[in-house]
C-alpha positions, 0 to 999 in steps of 0.5 A: 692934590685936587683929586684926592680932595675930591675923593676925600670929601663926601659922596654926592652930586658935585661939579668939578671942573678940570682942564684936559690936560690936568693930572685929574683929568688923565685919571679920569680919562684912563678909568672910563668903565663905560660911555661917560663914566669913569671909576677912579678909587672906588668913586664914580664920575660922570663926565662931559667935555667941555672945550678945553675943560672937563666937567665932572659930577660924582654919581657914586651914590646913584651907582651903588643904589643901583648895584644894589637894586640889581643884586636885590633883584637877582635875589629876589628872582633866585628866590622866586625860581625856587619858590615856583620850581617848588609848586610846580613840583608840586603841581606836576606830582598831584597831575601825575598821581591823577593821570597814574590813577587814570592810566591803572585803571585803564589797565583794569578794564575787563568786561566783566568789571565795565560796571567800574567807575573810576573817580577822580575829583577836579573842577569842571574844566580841568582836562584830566577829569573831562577825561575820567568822565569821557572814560566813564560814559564809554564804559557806561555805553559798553557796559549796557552793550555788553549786557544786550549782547548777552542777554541776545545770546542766552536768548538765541542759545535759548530759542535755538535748542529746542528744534536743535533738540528735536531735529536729533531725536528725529535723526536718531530714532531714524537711525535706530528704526530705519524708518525714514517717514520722520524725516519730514518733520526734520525738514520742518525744524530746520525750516523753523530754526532758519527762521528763528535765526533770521529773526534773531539777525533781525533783532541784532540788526534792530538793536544795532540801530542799522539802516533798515529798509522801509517801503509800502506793502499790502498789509492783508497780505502780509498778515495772511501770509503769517497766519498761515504759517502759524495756522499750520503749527496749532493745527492739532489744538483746533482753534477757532482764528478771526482775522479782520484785515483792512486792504491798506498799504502801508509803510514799514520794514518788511522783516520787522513787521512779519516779525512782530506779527508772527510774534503776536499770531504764535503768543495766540495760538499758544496762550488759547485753549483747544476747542 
């Protein structure tokens, strides 16, 4: 009787007190739900032990607030995995699209198409657009390699077919004639082509940015000894050359030296007019 008095009055934080072998202390002691608290018809107790007493307090009230602050939190946390697999969704599909972007035109590169640049908006910071500007600096790089290493080879096609030209014809009015005195002249080209091939390797190497080996040598000597060897080639213009050269040394790659002053003695003698 004293029990379902309790549990007929209102919810609430009362104390009631029970002898241990009381009817309402076994219904309690066989309800324990957990540690010190006992469900009996929908009500909780929280109980303490007290010698040969049993004090109870009624804690319903607290116990469903917090069931249903549980509930309310696994609510909320359903619908905020929801909301952040939407925007992350979202997010994966524009980095995707970006990342597709960047991987089509990678496929795209052709060397004839490294003058392409791929654009992609984004922050500074943001890893997929440091990628497309790393990507467009190297095709800038390649792109101005590309185009030297053309111009290189229409030039060296260019230099090269003149005495290529000239060393055939030699051969064949040889042949036709049988008249072999030419052929000294072939041996002439071919001397200028191997120099001509060395002097375009030196400018691959030039334009390679390689090592180059540089050391102190006697300018006149140098000097002279190009000029004699582009004196020879202007011999029938009968040109008048004044050469001033300080006996100095000085430090410099041989090969590009000779290079520039060949260059400079051959513009000479070509661009003058015959005495």
């Amino acid at each position: 009787a004293q029990m379902q008095k309790i549990l007929g009055r209102e919810r609430g934080p009362m104390l009631d007190m029970f002898q241990l072998d009381s009817f309402e202390s076994e219904q309690v002691l066989k309800n324990i739900v957990w540690k010190n608290i006992a469900n009996v018809d929908d009500r909780y107790f929280l109980f303490v032990q007290k010698k040969h007493f049993l004090v109870l307090t009624d804690v319903t009230h607290a116990i469903d607030a917090q069931k249903t602050l549980l509930w309310s939190a696994v609510y909320l946390l359903v619908v905020f995995a929801f909301l952040a697999y939407i925007l992350s969704l979202l997010f994966v599909k524009t980095a995707l699209k970006r990342l597709n972007l960047l991987v089509d035109f990678a496929k795209d590169i052709h060397l004839d198409r490294l003058e392409n640049k791929i654009n992609i908006e984004g922050s500074t910071d943001d890893e997929i657009n440091i990628l497309a500007q790393a990507l467009n600096r190297a095709l800038a790089v390649l792109h101005q390699q590309a185009f030297a290493l053309k111009d290189f080879v229409a030039h060296a096609s260019h230099e090269l077919k003149t005495p290529l030209m000239a060393i055939s014809s030699e051969i064949d009015l040889a042949t036709k004639t049988k008249d072999f005195s030419h052929l000294e002249k072939v041996k002439t080209y071919l001397k200028s082509t191997n120099a001509l091939i060395e002097q375009l390797l030196l400018i691959a190497k030039l334009e390679s940015n390689q090592h180059l080996d540089i050391k102190k040598h006697k300018v006149k000597e140098i000097v002279y000894r190009v000029f004699a060897m582009i004196e020879k080639k202007y011999v029938d213009k009968h040109l008048q050359w004044n050469l001033k050269v300080e006996d100095v040394d000085w430090l410099c790659h041989l090969p590009s030296f000779e290079l520039i002053l060949q260059n400079l003695l051959d513009n000479a003698g070509k661009y003058s007019n015959q005495s």
